[in-house]
DRENPA-3360 file (N, C-alpha, C; in nm, 2 decimals, always signed):
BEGIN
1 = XXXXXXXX = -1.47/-2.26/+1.50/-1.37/-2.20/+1.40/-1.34/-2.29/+1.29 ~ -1.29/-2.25/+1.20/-1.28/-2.30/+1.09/-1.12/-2.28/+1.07 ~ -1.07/-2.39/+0.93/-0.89/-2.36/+0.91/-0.86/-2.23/+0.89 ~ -0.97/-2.13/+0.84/-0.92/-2.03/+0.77/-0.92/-1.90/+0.88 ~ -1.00/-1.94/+1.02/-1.03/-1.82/+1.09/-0.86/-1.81/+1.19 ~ -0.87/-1.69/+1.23/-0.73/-1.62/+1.33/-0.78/-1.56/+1.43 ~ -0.69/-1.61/+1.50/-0.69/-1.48/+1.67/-0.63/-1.40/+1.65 ~ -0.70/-1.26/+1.65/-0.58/-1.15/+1.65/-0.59/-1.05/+1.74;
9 = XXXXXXXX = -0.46/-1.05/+1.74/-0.40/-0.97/+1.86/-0.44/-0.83/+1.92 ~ -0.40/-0.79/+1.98/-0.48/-0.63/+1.98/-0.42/-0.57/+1.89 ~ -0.30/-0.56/+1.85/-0.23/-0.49/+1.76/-0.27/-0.53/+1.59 ~ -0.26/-0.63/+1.58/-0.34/-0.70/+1.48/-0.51/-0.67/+1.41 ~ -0.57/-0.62/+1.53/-0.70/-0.63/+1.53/-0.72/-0.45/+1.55 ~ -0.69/-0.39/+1.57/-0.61/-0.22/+1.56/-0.57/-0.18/+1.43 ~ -0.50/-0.28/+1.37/-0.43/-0.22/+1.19/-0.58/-0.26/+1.14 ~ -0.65/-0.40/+1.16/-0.76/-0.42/+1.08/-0.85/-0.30/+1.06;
17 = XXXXXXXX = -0.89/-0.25/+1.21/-0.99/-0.17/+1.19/-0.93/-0.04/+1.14 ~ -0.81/+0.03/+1.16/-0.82/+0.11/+1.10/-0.80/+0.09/+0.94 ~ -0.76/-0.04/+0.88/-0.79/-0.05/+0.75/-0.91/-0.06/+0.71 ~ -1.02/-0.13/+0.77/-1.14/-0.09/+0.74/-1.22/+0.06/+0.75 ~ -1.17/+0.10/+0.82/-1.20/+0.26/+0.82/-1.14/+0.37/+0.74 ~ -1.04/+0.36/+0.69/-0.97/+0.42/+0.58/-0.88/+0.49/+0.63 ~ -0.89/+0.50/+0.76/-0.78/+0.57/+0.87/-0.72/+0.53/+0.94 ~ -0.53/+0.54/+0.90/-0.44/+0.49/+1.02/-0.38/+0.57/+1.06;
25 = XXXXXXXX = -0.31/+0.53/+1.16/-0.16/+0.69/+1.22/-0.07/+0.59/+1.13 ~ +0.00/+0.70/+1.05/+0.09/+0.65/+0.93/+0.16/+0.79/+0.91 ~ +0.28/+0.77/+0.83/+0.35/+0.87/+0.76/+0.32/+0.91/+0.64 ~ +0.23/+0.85/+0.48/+0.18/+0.88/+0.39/+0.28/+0.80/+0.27 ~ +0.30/+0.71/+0.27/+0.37/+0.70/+0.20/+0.35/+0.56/+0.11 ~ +0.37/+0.55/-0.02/+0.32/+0.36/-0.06/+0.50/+0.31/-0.11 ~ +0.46/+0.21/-0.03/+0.58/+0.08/-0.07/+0.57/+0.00/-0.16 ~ +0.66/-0.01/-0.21/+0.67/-0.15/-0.28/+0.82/-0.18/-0.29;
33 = XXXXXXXX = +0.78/-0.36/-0.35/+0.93/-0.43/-0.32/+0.96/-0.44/-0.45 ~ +1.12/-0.37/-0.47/+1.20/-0.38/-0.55/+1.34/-0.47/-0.50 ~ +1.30/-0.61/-0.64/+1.42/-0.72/-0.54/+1.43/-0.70/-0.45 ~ +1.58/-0.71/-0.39/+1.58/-0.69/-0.24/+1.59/-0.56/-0.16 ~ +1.53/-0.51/-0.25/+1.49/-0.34/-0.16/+1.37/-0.28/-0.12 ~ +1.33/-0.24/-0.06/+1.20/-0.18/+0.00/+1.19/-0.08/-0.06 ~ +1.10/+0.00/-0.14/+1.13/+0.12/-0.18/+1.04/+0.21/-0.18 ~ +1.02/+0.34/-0.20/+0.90/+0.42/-0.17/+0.91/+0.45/-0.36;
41 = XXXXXXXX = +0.78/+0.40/-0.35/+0.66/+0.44/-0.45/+0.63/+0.55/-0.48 ~ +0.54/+0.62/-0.36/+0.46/+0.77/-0.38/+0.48/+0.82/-0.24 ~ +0.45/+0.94/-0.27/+0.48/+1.00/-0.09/+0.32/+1.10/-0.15 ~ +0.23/+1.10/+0.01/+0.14/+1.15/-0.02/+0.16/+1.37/-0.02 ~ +0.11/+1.45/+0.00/+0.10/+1.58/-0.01/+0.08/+1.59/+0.13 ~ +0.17/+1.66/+0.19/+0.14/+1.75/+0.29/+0.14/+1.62/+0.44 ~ +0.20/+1.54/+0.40/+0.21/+1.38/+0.47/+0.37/+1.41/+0.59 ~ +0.36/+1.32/+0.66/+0.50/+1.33/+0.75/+0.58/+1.32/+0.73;
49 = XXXXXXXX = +0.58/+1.17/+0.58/+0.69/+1.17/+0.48/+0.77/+1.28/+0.40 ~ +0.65/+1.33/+0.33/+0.66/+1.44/+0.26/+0.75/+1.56/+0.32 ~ +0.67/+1.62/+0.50/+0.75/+1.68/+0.56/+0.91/+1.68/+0.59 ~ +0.93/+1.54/+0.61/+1.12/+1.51/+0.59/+1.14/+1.52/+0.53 ~ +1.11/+1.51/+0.39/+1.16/+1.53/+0.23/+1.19/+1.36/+0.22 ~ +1.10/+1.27/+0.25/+1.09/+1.14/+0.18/+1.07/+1.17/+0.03 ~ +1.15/+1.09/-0.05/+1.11/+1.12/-0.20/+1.06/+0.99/-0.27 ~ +0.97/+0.92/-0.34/+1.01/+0.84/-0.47/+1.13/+0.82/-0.47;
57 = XXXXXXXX = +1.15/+0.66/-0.47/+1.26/+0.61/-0.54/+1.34/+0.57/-0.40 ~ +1.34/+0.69/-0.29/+1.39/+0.63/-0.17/+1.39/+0.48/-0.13 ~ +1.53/+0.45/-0.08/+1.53/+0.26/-0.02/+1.53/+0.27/+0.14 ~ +1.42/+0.18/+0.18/+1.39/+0.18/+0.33/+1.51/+0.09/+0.39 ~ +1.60/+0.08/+0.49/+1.71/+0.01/+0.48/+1.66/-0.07/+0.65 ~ +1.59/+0.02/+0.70/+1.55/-0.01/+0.84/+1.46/+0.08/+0.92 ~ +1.35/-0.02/+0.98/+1.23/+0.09/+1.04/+1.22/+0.03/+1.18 ~ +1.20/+0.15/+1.26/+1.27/+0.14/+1.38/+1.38/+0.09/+1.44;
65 = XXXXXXXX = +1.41/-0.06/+1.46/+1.51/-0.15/+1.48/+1.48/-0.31/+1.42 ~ +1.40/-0.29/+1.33/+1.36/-0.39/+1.25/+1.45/-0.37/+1.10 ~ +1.57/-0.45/+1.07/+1.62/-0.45/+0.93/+1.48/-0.44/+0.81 ~ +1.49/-0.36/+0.75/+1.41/-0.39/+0.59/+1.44/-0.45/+0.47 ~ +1.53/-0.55/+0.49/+1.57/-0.62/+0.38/+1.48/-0.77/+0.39 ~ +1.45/-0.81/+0.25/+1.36/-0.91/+0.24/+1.22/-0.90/+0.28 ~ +1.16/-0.77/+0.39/+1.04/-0.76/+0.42/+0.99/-0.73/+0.36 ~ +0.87/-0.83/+0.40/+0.71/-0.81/+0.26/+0.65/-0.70/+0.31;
73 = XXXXXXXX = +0.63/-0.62/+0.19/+0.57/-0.49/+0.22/+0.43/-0.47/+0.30 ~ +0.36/-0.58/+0.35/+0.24/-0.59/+0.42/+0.33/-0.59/+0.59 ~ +0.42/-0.68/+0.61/+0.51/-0.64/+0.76/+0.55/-0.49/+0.78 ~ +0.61/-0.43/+0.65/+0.65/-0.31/+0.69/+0.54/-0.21/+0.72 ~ +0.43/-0.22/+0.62/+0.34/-0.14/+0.68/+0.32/-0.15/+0.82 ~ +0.28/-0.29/+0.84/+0.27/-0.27/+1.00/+0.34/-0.21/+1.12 ~ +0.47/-0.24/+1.05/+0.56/-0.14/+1.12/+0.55/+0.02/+1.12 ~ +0.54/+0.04/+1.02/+0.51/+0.19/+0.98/+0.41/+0.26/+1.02;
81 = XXXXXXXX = +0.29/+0.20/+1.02/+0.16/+0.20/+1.13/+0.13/+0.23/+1.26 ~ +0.12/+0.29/+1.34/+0.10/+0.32/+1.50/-0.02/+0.39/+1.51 ~ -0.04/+0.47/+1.70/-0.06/+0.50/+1.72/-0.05/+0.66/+1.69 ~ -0.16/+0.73/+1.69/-0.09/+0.91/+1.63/-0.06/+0.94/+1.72 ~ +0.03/+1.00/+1.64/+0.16/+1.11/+1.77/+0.22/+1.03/+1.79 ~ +0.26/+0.92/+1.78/+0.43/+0.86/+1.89/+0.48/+0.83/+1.76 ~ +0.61/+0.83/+1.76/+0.72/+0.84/+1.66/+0.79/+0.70/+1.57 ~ +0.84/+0.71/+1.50/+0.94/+0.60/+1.39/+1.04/+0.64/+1.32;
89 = XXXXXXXX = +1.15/+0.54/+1.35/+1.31/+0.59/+1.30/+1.26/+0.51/+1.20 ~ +1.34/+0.57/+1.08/+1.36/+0.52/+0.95/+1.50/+0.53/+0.91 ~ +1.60/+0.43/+0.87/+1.69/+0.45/+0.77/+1.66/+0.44/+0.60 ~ +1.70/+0.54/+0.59/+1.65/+0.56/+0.43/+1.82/+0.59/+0.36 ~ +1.79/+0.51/+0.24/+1.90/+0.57/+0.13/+1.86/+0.61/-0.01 ~ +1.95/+0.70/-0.05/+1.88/+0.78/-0.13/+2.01/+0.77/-0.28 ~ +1.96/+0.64/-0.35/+2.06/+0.63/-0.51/+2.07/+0.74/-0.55 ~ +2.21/+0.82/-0.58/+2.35/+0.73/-0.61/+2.41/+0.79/-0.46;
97 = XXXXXXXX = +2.38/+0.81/-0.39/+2.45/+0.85/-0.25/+2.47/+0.78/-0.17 ~ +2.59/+0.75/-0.13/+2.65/+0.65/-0.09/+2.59/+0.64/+0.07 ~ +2.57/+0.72/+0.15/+2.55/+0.74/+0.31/+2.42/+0.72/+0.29 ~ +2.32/+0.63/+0.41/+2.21/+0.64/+0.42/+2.16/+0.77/+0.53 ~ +2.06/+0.78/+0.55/+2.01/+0.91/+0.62/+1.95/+0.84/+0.72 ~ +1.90/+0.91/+0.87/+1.83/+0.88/+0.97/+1.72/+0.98/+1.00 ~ +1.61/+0.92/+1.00/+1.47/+1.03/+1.01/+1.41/+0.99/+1.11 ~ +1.32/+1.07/+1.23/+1.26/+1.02/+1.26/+1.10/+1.10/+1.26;
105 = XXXXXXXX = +1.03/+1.01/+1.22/+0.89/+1.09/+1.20/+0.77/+1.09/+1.27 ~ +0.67/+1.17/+1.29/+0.59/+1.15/+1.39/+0.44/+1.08/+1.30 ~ +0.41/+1.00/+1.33/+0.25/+0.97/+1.30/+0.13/+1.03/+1.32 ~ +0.01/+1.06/+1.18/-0.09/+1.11/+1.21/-0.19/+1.08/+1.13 ~ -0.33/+1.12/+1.13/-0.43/+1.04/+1.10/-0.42/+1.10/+0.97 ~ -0.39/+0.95/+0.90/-0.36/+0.97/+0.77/-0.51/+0.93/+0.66 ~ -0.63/+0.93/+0.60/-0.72/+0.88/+0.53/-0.66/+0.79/+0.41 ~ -0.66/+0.74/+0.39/-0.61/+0.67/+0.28/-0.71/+0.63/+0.20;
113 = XXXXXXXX = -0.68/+0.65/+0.03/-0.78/+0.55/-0.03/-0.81/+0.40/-0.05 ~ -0.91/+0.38/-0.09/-0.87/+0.20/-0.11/-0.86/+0.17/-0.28 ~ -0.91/+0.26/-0.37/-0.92/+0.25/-0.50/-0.88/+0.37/-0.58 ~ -0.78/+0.32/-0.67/-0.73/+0.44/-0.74/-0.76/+0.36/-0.91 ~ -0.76/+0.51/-1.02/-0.77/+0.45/-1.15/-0.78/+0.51/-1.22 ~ -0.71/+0.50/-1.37/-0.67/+0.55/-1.50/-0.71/+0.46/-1.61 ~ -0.69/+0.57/-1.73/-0.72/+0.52/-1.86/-0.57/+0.47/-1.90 ~ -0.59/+0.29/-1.95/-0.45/+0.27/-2.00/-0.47/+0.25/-2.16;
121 = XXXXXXXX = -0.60/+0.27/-2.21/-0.55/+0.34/-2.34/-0.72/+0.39/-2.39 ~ -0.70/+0.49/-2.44/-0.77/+0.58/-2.51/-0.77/+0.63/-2.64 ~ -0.87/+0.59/-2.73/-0.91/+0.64/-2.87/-1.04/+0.67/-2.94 ~ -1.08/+0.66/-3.01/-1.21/+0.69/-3.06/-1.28/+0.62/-3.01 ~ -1.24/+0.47/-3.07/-1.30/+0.37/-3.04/-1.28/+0.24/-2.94 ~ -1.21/+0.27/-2.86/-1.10/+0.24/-2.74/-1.08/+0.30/-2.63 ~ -1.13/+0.24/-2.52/-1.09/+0.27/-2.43/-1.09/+0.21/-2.28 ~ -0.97/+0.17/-2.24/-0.90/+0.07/-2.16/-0.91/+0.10/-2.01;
129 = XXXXXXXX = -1.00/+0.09/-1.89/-0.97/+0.20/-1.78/-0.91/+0.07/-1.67 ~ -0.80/+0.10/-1.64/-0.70/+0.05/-1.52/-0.78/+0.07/-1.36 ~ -0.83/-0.01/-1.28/-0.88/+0.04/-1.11/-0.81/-0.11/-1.04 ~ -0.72/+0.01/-0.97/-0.67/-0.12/-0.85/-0.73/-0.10/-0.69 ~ -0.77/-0.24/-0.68/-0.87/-0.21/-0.52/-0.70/-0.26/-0.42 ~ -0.71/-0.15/-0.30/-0.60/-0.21/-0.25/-0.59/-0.32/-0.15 ~ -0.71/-0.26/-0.06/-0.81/-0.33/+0.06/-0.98/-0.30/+0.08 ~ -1.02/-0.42/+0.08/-1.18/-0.40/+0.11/-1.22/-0.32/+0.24;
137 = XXXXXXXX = -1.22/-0.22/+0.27/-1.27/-0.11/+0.39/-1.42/-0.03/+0.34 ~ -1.43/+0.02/+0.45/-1.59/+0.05/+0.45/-1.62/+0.15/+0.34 ~ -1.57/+0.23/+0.24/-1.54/+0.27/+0.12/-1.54/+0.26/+0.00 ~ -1.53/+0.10/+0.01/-1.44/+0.05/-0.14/-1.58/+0.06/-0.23 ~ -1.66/+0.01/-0.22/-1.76/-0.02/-0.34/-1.80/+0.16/-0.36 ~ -1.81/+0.29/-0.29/-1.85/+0.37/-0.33/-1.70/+0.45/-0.40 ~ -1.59/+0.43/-0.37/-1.51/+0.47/-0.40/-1.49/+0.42/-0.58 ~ -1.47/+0.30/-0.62/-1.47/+0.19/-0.68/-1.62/+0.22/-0.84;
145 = XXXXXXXX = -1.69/+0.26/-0.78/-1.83/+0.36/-0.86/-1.73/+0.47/-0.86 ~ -1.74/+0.56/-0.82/-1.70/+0.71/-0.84/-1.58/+0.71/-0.94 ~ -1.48/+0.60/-0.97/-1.38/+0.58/-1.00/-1.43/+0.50/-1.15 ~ -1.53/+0.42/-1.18/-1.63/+0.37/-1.32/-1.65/+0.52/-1.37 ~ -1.75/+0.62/-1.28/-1.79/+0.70/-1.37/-1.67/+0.81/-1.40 ~ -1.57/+0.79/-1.32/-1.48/+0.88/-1.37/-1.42/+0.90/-1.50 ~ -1.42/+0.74/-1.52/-1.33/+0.68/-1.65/-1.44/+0.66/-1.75 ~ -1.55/+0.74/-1.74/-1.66/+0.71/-1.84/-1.77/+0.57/-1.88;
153 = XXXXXXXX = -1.71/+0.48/-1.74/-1.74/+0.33/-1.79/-1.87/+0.36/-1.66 ~ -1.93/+0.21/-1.66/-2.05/+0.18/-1.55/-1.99/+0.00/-1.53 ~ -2.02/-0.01/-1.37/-2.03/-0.13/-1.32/-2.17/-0.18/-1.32 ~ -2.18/-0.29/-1.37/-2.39/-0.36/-1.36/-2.42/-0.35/-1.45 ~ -2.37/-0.31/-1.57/-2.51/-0.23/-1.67/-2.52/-0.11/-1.67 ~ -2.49/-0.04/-1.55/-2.50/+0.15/-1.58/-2.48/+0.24/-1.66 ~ -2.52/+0.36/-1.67/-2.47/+0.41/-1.74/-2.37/+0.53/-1.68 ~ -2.23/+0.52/-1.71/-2.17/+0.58/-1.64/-2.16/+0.72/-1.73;
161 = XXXXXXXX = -2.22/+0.78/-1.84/-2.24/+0.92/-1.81/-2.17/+0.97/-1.92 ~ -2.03/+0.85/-1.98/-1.97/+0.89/-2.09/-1.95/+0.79/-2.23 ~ -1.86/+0.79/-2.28/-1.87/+0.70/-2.40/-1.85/+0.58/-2.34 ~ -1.77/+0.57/-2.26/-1.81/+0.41/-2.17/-1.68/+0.34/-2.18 ~ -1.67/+0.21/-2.14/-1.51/+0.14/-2.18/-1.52/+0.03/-2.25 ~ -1.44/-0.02/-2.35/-1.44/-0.09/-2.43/-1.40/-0.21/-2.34 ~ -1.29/-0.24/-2.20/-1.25/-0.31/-2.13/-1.20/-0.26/-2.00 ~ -1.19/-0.33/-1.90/-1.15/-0.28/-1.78/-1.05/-0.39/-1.66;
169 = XXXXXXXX = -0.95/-0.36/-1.67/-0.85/-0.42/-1.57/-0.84/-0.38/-1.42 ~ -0.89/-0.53/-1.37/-0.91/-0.50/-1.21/-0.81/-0.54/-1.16 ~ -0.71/-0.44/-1.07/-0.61/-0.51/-0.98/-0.64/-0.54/-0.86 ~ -0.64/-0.66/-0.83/-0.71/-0.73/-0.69/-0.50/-0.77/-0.62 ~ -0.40/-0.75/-0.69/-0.27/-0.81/-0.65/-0.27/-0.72/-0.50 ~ -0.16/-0.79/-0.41/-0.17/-0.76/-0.29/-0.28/-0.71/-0.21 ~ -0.42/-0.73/-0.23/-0.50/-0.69/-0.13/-0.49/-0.81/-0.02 ~ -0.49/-0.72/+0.06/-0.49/-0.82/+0.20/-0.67/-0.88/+0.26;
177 = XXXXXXXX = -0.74/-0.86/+0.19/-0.91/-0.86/+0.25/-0.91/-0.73/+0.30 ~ -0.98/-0.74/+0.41/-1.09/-0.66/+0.51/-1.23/-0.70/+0.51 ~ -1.32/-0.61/+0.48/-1.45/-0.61/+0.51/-1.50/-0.70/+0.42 ~ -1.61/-0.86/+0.46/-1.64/-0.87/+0.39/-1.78/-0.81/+0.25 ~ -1.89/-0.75/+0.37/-1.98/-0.69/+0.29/-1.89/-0.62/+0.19 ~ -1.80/-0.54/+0.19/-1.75/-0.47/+0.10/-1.70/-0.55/+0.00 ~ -1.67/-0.66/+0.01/-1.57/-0.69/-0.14/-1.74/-0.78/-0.17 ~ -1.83/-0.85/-0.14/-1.95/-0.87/-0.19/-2.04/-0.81/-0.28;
185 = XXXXXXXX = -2.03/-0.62/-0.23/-2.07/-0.55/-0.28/-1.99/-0.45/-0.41 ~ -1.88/-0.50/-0.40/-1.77/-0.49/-0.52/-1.79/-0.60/-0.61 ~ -1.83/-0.74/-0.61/-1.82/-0.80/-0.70/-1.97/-0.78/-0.78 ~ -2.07/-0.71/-0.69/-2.20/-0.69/-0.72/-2.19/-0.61/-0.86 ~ -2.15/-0.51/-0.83/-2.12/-0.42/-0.97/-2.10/-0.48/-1.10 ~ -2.03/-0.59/-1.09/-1.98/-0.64/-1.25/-2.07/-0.78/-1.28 ~ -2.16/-0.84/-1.14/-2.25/-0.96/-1.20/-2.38/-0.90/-1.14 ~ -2.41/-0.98/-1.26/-2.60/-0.93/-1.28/-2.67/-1.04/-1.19;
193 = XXXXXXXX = -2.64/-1.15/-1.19/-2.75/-1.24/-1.11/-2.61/-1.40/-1.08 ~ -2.69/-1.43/-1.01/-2.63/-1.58/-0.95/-2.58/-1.53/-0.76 ~ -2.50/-1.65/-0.71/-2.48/-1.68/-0.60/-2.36/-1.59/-0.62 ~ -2.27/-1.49/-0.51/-2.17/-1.45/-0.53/-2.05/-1.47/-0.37 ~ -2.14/-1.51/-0.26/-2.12/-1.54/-0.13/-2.19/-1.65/-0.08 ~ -2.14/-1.78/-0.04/-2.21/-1.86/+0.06/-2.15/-1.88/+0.20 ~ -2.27/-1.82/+0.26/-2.20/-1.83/+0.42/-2.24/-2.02/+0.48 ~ -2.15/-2.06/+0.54/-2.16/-2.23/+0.60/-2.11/-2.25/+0.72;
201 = XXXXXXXX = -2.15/-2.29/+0.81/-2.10/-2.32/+0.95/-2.20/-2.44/+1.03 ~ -2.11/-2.48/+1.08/-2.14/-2.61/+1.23/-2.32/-2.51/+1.32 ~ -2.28/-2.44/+1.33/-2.38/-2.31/+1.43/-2.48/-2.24/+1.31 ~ -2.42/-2.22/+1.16/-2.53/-2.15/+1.11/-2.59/-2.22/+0.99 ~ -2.73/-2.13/+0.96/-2.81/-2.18/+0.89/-2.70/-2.13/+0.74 ~ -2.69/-2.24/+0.61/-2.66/-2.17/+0.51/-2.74/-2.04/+0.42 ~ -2.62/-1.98/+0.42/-2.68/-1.86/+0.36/-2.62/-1.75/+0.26 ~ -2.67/-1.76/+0.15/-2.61/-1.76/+0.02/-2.66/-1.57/-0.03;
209 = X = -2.56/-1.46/-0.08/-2.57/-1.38/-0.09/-2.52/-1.35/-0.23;
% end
């Protein structure tokens, strides 16, 4: 082992794979941290969140019996994360209402994406396309294409089919890893030639991808 490698736990090694698979038992919903508030971002369609009437803008105040104050939104996921079918209390508050609410929701096999993306600006001669990768899972480089040609651009030299993009902003913030072939074959897209992976160990032959 090396400094960088971890033991993980069953539970630990359970959220991995279902992050690499694109499937967790989850409620649907994306976080983020606003100062010291946990807040819901998006609630998916037809999701468990969505079912309670989770909304945008909602403050997570406590999940299960874990306070949500100060927690980095990669712990909460984990919390929010289970098995499908067995359940999670949430305290939620909902600005300008002074009382928070108690929900409790069931978990289910939620698909999640790994790559979402928009045009952040568009003109004749301009055109700006925004793709944030969230986590490298077994998906991401075809998702990540599908998402180039959507916005008219190409990864590699392609031709993605439309007027193309003048530039492209890749959000790599908060990804946690996953798969490595996957983020390999994500960097593949934007370089044409050189080393982009070198594998090195005590046990293995070097080997450069």
């Amino acid at each position: 082992l090396d400094p960088h490698s971890a033991l993980l736990s069953a539970a630990a090694y359970g959220d991995f794979q279902s992050q690499a698979t694109g499937h967790a038992g989850g409620l649907g919903m994306r976080l983020v941290r606003q100062e010291r508030h946990l807040a819901v971002e998006a609630v998916l369609p037809d999701s468990p969140a969505e079912q309670a009437g989770v909304q945008a803008g909602d403050r997570i105040l406590q999940i299960g019996e874990q306070t949500a104050l100060h927690l980095p939104v990669q712990e909460a996921l984990g919390l929010i994360r289970g098995r499908v079918g067995t359940r999670v209390g949430l305290l939620i508050l909902r600005p300008p209402e002074p009382a928070p609410r108690q929900l409790v929701l069931r978990r289910s096999d939620l698909p999640f994406a790994s790559v979402t993306g928009r045009l952040l600006r568009e003109g004749s001669h301009e055109r700006i396309g925004y793709v944030r990768v969230r986590a490298f899972q077994d998906t991401t480089t075809a998702e990540l294409a599908e998402q180039l040609q959507r916005l008219g651009g190409a990864g590699g030299g392609g031709d993605g089919g439309g007027p193309g993009l003048l530039g492209l902003v890749l959000d790599l913030r908060d990804n946690p890893g996953g798969v490595l072939e996957q983020a390999i074959r994500t960097a593949d897209l934007f370089i044409d030639r050189g080393t982009i992976v070198t594998l090195r160990g005590p046990r293995i032959k070097p080997e450069a991808v």
